[in-house]
N, C-alpha and C positions, 0 to 999 in steps of 0.2 A: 450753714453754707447754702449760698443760694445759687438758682442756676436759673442763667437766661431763659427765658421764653424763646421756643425752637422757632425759627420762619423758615416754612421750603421755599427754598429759593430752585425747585428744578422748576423749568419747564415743562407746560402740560404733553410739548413735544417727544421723539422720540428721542432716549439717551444715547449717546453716542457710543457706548459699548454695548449697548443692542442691536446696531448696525451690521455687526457682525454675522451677517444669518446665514452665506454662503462660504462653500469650502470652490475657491476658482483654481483652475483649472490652465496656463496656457500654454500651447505650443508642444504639447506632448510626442515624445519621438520614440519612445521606449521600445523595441522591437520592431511591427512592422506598424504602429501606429505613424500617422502620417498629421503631424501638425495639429493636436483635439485641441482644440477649447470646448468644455463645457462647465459649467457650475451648477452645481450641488448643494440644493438645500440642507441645513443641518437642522437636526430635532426631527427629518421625517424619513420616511420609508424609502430608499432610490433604487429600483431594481435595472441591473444592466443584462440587454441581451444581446443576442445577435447572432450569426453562425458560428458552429466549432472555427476555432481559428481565425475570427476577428478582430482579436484584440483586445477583447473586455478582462480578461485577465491581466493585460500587461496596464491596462488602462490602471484598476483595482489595486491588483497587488503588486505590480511592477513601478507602476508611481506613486499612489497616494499613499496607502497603507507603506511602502520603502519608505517616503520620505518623511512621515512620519516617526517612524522607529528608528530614523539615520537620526533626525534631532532630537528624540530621547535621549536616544545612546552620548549623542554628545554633552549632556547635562552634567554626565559624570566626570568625575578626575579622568586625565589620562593614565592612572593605575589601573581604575578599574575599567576602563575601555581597551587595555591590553588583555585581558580577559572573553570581551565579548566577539561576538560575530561581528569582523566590520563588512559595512555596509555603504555603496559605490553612491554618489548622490544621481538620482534617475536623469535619465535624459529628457529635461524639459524647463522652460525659460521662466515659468513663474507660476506658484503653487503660493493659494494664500491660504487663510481660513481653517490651515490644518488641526485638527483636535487628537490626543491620544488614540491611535488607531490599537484594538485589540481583533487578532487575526484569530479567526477561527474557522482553517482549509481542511479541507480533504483527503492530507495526506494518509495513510496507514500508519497506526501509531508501529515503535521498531519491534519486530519480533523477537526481540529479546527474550530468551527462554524463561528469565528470572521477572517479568515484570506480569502483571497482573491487573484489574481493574481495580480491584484495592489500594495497588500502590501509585497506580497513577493517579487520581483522584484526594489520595491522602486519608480515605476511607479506614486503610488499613494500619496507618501510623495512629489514629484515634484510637480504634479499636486494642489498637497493643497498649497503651497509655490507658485505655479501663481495665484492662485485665492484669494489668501490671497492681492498679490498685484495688478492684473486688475481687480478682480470682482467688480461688481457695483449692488447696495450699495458695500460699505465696510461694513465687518461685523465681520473682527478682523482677530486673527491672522492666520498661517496653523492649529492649534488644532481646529478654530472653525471648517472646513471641515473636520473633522475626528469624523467617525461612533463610535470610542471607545473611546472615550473624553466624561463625560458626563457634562452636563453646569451646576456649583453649587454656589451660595453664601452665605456667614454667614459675619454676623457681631458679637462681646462681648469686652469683655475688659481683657485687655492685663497687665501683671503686670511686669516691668521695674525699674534696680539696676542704678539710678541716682544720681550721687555725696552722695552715701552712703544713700542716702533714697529708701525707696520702692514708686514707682507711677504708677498710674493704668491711663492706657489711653484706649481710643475707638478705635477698629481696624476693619476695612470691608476690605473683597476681593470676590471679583467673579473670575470665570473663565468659558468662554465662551466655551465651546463644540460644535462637531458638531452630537451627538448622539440623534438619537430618543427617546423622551421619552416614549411613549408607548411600540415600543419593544428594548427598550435596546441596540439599535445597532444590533439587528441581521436581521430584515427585515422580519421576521415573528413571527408571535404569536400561543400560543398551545391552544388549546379548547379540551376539555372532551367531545367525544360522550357519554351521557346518557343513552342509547338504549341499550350500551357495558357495562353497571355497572350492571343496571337487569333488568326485565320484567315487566312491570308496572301492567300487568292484577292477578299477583302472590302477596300474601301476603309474607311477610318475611320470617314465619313459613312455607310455603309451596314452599323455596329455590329462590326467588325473585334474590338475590343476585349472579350475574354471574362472580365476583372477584374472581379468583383464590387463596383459600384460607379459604375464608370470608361462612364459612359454619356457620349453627346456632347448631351445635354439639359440636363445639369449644366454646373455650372464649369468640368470638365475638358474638356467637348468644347468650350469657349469659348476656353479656353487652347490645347490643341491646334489648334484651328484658325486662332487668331488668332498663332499661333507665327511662323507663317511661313516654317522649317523645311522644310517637305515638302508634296505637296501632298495634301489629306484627301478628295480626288475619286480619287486614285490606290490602283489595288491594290497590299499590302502586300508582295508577292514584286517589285513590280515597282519597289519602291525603291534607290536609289543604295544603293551601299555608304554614303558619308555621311550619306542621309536615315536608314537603318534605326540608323547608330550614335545617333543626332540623336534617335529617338523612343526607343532604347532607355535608351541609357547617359549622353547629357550630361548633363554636372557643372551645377547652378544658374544659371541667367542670366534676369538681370533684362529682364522686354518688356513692350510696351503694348499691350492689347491693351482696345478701344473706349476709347480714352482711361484707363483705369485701367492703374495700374502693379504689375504680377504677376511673381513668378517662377516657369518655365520648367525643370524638372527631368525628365530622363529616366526611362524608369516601373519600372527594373529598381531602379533606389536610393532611388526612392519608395515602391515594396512593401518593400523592405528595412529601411526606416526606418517604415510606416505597419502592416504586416503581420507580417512577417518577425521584429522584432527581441522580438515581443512573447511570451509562455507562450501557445502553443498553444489547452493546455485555456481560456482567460481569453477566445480569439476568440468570437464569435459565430457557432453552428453552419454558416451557409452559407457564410461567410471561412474556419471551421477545416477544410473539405471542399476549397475551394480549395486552401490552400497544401498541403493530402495531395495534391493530385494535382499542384499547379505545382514542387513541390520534392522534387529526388531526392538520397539520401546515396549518394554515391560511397565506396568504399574510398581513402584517400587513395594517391597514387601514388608518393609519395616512402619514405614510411614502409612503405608493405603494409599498415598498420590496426595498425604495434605501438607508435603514439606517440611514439618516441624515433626522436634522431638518430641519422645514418650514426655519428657517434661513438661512440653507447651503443652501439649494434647490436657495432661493430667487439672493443669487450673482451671475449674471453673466456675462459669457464677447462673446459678441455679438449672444447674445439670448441664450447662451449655457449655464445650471451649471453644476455641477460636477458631479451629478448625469447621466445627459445626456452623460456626455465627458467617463463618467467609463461604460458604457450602448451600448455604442457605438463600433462594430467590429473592433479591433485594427488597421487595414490596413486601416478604414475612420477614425479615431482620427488621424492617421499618416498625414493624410491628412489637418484636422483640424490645428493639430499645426503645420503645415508647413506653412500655410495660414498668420498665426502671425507675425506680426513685428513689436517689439516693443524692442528698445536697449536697455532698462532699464532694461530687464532681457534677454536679449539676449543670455549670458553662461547657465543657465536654459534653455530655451526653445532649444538650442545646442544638450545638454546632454539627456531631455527627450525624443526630437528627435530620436537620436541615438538609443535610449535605446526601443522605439516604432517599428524604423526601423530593431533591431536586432531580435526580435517576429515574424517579417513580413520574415526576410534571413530565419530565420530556420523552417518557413512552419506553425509558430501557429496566423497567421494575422486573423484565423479564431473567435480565442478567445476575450472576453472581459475583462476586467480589473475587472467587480464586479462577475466574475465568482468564486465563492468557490474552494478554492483550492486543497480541499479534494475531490473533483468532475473529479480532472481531468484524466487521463488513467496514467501508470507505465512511458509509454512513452512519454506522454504530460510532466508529470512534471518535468522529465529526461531534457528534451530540455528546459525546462521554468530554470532550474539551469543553464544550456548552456547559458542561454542570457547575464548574469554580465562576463562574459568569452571572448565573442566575441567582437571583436574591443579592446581586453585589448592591451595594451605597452607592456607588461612584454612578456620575452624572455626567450630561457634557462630556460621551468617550463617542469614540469611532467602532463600532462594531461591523468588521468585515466578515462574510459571510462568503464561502465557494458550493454553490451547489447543497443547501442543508436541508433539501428532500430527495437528496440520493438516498436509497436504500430503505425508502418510505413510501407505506401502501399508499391508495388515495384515499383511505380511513384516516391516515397517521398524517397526511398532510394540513390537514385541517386546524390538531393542535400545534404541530410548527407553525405555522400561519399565524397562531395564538401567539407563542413565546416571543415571534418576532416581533411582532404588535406591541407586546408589553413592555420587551424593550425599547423601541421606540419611544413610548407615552410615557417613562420616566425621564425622559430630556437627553434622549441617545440619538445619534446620527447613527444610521443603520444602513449600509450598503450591501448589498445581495447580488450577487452573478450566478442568475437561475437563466431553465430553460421551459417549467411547467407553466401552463396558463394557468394553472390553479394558485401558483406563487406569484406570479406576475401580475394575477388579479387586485392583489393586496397593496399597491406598491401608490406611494402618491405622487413619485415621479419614474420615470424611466425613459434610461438611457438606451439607444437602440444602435449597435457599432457593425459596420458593414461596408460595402453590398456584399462581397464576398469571403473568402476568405486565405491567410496568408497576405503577399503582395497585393490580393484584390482588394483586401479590409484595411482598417484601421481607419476609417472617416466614421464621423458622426451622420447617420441616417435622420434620427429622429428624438426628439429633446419633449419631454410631456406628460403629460398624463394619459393611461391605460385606455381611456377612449379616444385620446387622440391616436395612439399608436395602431390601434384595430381600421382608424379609418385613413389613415397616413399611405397605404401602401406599398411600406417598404414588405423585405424578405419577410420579417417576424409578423407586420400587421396582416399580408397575409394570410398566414399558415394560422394565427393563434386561434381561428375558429376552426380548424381542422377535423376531421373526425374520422377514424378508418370504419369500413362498414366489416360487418361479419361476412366471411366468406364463403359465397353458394354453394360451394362443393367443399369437403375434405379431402386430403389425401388417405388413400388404403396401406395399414401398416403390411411392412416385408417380415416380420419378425416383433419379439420384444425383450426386454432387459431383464432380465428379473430381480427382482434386489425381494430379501426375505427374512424378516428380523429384525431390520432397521433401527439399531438403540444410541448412535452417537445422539451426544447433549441431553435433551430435553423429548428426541421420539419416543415414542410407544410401542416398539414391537411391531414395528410397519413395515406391510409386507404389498406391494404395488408391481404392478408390472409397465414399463414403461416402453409404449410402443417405438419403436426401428424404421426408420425410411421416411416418418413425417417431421415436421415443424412441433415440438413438446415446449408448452409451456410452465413450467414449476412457480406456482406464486402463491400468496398468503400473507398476511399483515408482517412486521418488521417483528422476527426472533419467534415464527412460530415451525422454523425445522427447515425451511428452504434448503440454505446450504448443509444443513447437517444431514438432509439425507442424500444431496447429490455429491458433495465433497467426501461424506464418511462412507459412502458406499455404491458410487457409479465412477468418480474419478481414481484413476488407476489401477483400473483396469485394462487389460489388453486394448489394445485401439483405440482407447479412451482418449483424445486430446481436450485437457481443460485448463481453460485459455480466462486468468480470473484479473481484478482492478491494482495488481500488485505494480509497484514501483519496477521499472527498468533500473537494472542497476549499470549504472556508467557513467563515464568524466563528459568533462567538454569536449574529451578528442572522440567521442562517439557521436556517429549519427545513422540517421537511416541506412545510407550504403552501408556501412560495415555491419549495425545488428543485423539487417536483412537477410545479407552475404551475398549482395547485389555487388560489392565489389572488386570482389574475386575474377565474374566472367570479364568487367570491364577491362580490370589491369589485364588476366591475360587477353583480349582483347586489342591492346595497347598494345601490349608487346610483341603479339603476333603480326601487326601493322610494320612494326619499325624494327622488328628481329632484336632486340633486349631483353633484358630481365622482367619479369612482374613487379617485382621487389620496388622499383624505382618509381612506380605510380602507387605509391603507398606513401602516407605525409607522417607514419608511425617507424618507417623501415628506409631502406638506403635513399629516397628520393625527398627526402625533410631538407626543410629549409637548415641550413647550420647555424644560423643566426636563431633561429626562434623555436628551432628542434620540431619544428612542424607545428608548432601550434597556431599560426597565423601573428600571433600577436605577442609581443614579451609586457609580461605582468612584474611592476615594480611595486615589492612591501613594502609600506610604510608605517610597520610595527599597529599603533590602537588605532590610526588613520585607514581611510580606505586606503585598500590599493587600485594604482595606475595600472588599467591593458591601453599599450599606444600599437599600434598597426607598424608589426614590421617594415621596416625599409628597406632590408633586403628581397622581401618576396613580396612586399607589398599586400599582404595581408591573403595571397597564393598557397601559401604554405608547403611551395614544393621548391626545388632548384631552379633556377634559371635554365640551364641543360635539362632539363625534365621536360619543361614549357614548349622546347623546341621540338618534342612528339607528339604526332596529331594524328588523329582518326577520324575521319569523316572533315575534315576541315577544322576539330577542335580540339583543344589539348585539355589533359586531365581539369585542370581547378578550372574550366570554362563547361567542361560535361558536368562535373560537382556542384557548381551557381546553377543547375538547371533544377526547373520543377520536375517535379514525376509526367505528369501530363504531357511537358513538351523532353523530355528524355523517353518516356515512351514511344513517343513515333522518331525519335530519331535513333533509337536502338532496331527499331523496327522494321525499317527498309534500308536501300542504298548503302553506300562505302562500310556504313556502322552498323551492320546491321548483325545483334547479338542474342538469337534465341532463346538462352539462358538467362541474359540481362532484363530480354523484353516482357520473359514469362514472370517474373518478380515483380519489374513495375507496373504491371495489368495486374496484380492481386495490390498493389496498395494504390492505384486506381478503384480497383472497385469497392475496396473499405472506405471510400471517400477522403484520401488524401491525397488528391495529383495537386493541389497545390503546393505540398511542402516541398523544400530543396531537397536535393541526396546530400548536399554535405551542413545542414542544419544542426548543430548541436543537440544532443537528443538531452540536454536538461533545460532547452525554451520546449519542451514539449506540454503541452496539456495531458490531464488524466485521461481523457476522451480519446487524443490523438497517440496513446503512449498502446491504450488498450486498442485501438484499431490496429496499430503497427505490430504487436504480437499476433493478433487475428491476422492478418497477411501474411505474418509470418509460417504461422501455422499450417495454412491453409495449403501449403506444398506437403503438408506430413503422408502418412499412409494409413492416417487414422479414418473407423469407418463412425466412431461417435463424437460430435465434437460436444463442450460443456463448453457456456454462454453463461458468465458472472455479470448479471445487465449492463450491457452491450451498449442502450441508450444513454448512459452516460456521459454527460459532457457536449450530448447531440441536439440540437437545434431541433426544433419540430421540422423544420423542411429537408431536415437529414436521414430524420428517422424511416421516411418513406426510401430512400436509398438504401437505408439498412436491410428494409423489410426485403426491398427484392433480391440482396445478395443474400441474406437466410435462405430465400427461394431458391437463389439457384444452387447452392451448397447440396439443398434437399432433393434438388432436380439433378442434381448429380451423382445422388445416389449415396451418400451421404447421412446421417441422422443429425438433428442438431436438436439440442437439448438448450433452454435459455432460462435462466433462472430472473425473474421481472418482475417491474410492478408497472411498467405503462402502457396504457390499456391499447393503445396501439396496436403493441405487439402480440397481448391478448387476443385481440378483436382476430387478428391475423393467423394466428395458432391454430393448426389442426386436433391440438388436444392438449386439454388442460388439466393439472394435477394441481389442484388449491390444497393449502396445506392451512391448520388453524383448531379451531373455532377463535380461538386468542393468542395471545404470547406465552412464551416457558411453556410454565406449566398446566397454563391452561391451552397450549396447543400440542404440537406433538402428531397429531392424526392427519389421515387424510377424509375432509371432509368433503372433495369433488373430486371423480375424474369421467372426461368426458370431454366431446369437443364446446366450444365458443355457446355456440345456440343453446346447447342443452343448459348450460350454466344461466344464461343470461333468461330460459325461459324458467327455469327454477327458481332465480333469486333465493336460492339457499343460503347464503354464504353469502360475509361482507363484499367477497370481492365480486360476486355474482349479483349485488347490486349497484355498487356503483360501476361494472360494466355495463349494466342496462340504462344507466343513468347517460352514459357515455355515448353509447353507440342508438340510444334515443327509443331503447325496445320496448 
């Protein structure tokens, strides 16, 4: 068989499917973005900045990265897109050039009691699948080594349609788990302090009872007393063994008590079913302080806290089980299964390999596999989603990035810098919404969204590269040579903390005293004790307020006014004006539009399709009655003071007709956390991480607390923000106040009256305290990582 002789017939020209090299961009309207066109090289580095609340998030991940995943999703059947998240096509008139966007944000992964870094990773589903086949005994299959498997059998009889008869046969099955049966898989168990329910030396009638709630004025003292059970004149130590089981623990029974017929339930299974069984954060403040103090987690006693049965514990492979292997600092198990060689799972131990060594590249070899994963930092989990990423095949993807040197020293920034790069140079378009110059150094193009921020942003400032933006002089090319100077004087501590022992995670027995009345800085490379010695052992405590990067939880009918509780003075406010109810200037309670139940807008399902929000037509997208509208204060009616900023509702709560001391004292504290541009009635799920975690700080900052705790603050902050931070730390401190900041940017170092460096390394090669001392002392030391690249910094 013969074969032509090949002629290239291409041109030496360029191929017309290489022409593709931009992702465009036009007309973006996504939030408060105002008409962007930009384009977007693909195959290179694009970093987007600009002030907190300009818009480079809505830019990122509100249009490109959406629309991308909205024409994934479409790829499939409309079976399996009944399944998925639908997704709203973004607001904007022409998006070309798009590539597989793979998102990798910031969020907290969910605290989920039962999840772990193990199982998020898949680390732990490998590991159960070796041990399933080397561990010795054998003890079945990968489900027996899994903590959420629980081990059940039943045997009955089965009824079966055989050649037109009915016959009943005998059926057993087991199924072997690897779940503790005492605590259920979770690795601890809850005990009731008794001490926290009442006073033993008090009889019932003379308020024994220290439940929130549980007064003998109410129903309950009618019930208790009319029980009959014990008697409610008698002191509580001085009851029978059967009276104290009788108030605490009996099971439901029915009694009469003044003629009505009630049930009788003991008060440990009634906080459990009334308290207890319910999310924490969702109680009401004085209930959620309660069960912090009435409920302790025990280490469970059967397990030691590793979830699994005497059975999983028992397999193993050369003295090791899986408890030990999940227990173990990731960078020694890398060790471990390297050690292994055994062909018969050879492509397994390949992959777990890999997938252990990918932990170790991106700087979290500190952690272990049974680490909860609700535990870990904004930036730890950020990177722990980076790990199924790295070493992938695939080419030509969109890799988006929020912020992925949050919660990283400026040691640890270096090799992010790296990963990002290597991504890049295998043929990835890589977009990054950073705020460090050290990130932004790396970038070969960058987007600059501004001038301001909210209403004032969403324009394109500056389109270019890294030396153009420095000499450009918008907001960012300003600040990005910045530098805070060390502070000529310190503050004189009032007091200090003492913390003594110090062993949550990975410390050592640390024992620090932490000065009262100044600016404390807590910092140290990424996983070497930061938060485990201020979270395990200075937050909650008395006066302790700690104020950390956790998600607000709430709908779209939440915003600033209502978390604040900025709403409350307004309506009665309102009401006082025009002699009505409060109730009616609330878009959740009697003054909601009936057409759209107050939400502004009615949302029509369309099953696996997005759904439609169209802007009610009864209230016109007002969200209250038409008769509501007709009450004014100050010349304005409720949904016209809610379209306001902070800034300019500030001064007009401030003086004249409106003038609301309570309202005004609220929006000056989220005035000075730097958001007078967001509205009061903003949805608080368009908030930013940055702007979620200032609106708590504001919040806070009415507490009665005399320490506050600072989970880095600069988060999400623009360099020209963070000098606005700096002087509200000031004045918190000048108020008499302590504030405690747990960070890595050197800023707020350089600004610190005293610093506690935590380190030499990560895990378990940290743990100690290797500095404490103010700013100078450190920086003329240079002991310590962080003691030199602050003198790097601040030029010493």
């Amino acid at each position: 068989m013969s074969m032509a002789p090949r002629t290239d017939t291409q041109s030496p020209g360029l191929h017309v499917a290489d022409s593709h090299d931009l992702i465009r961009v036009h007309g973006a309207r996504e939030n408060n973005l105002k008409d962007v066109n930009v384009e977007i090289p693909k195959r290179r580095l694009t970093v987007f900045t600009g002030v907190s609340g300009s818009g480079k998030s809505s830019l990122v991940f509100g249009t490109i990265a959406a629309e991308s995943q909205r024409m994934i999703n479409e790829t499939y059947s409309a079976f399996v897109q009944g399944f998925m998240p639908t997704l709203a096509r973004p607001e904007v008139d022409v998006l070309e050039g798009l590539t597989t966007a793979i998102i990798v944000d910031q969020e907290r992964m969910g605290a989920n009691p039962r999840s772990t870094v193990g199982t998020v990773t898949d680390a732990n589903a490998m590991l159960r699948i070796l041990f399933s086949r080397l561990g010795q005994p054998h003890i079945g299959s990968p489900q027996a080594f899994s903590f959420n498997v629980a081990s059940i059998s039943g045997a009955g009889a089965v009824s079966l349609e055989r050649g037109g008869e009915t016959v009943k046969e005998r059926r057993e099955f087991s199924i072997t788990g690897g779940m503790c049966p005492r605590c259920e898989g979770m690795g601890r168990v809850t005990d009731i302090d008794l001490t926290q329910l009442y006073d033993e030396n008090l009889s019932l009638n003379e308020g024994a009872l220290t439940v929130p709630g549980y007064s003998m004025d109410g129903w309950y003292g009618r019930i208790f007393r009319g029980s009959g059970f014990f008697d409610p004149d008698k002191p509580i130590r001085k009851f029978t063994k059967k009276e104290l089981h009788d108030l605490l623990h009996k099971e439901p029974t029915k009694i009469k008590v003044e003629g009505i017929n009630l049930t009788y339930e003991g008060l440990i299974p009634k906080l459990q079913k009334s308290m207890l069984s319910k999310d924490k954060e969702a109680l009401q403040p004085h209930i959620r302080a309660f069960v912090e103090r009435a409920v302790t987690f025990d280490t469970c006693p059967d397990c030691g806290g590793t979830r699994l049965s005497e059975a999983a514990r028992s397999s193993r492979i050369g003295g090791i089980n899986i408890a030990d292997a999940c227990s173990m600092q990731i960078s020694e198990l890398t060790e471990w299964v390297r050690g292994l060689d055994e062909p018969s799972v050879a492509p397994l131990l390949a992959k777990l390999h890999h997938t252990l060594d990918s932990f170790v590249e991106i700087g979290l070899g500190y952690l272990s596999l049974d680490r909860p994963s609700g535990t870990l930092s904004g930036g730890e989990a950020q990177r722990t989603k980076m790990i199924r990423h790295l070493g992938s095949s695939l080419t030509d993807v969109t890799y988006v990035f929020d912020e992925p040197t949050i919660g990283l020293h400026p040691h640890d920034i270096q090799r992010m810098n790296g990963l990002l790069l290597s991504l890049r140079d295998k043929g990835n378009t890589v977009l990054v919404v950073e705020h460090k110059p050290e990130a932004i150094a790396i970038a070969d193009h960058v987007v600059d969204l501004g001038p301001g921020a909210g209403t004032a942003g969403g324009e394109v400032m500056f389109e270019g590269t890294v030396d153009g933006l420095r000499a450009s002089g918008t907001v960012t090319g300003r600040h990005l040579d910045d530098r805070a100077a060390l502070k000529e004087s310190v503050r004189t501590p009032s007091g200090v903390l003492e913390v003594r022992g110090a062993g949550t995670h990975n410390l050592r027995d640390v024992d620090v005293d932490i000065p009262l009345g100044m600016l404390v800085v807590v910092t140290g490379v990424a996983g070497s004790g930061k938060s485990s010695l201020i979270h395990g052992s200075v937050s909650g405590r008395e006066g302790v307020v700690s104020i950390d990067q956790g998600a607000i939880r709430g709908s779209r009918r939440s915003n600033p006014a209502t978390y604040t509780g900025l709403l409350d003075p307004i309506r009665k406010a309102f009401a006082k004006a025009n002699g009505v109810k409060p109730a009616l200037f609330s878009a959740n309670s009697e003054g909601a539009c009936p057409t759209c139940n107050g939400a502004g807008v009615i949302y029509t399902d369309l099953a696996m399709m997005a759904g439609v929000a169209t802007t009610c037509e009864e209230c016109e997208g007002k969200r209250f009655q038409a008769s509501v509208l007709d009450y004014h204060l100050g010349g304005r009616d409720i949904s016209e003071v809610l379209a306001m900023s902070v800034t300019e509702a500030e001064g007009f709560f401030g003086a004249g007709e409106a003038r609301t001391p309570a309202a005004h004292a609220i929006l000056k504290r989220l005035a000075d956390v730097g958001l007078g541009y967001i509205s009061l009635g903003q949805p608080l799920t368009t908030l930013s991480g940055g702007e979620r975690q200032r609106l708590k700080l504001a919040t806070n900052m009415a507490g009665n607390g005399g320490v506050y705790v600072l989970d880095e603050p600069t988060t999400g902050l623009h360099l020209a923000d963070v000098e606005q931070l700096l002087g509200l730390l000031d004045r918190l401190v000048d108020s008499g106040k302590s504030v405690i900041v747990i960070e890595h940017h050197q800023a707020v170092m350089a600004h610190a009256d005293w610093i506690i460096d935590l380190g030499p390394g990560a895990g378990h090669d940290g743990g100690r305290i290797v500095f404490e001392g103010t700013p100078a002392d450190l920086v003329a030391a240079r002991s310590t990582l962080t003691g030199e690249h602050l003198a790097a910094y601040v030029g010493g």
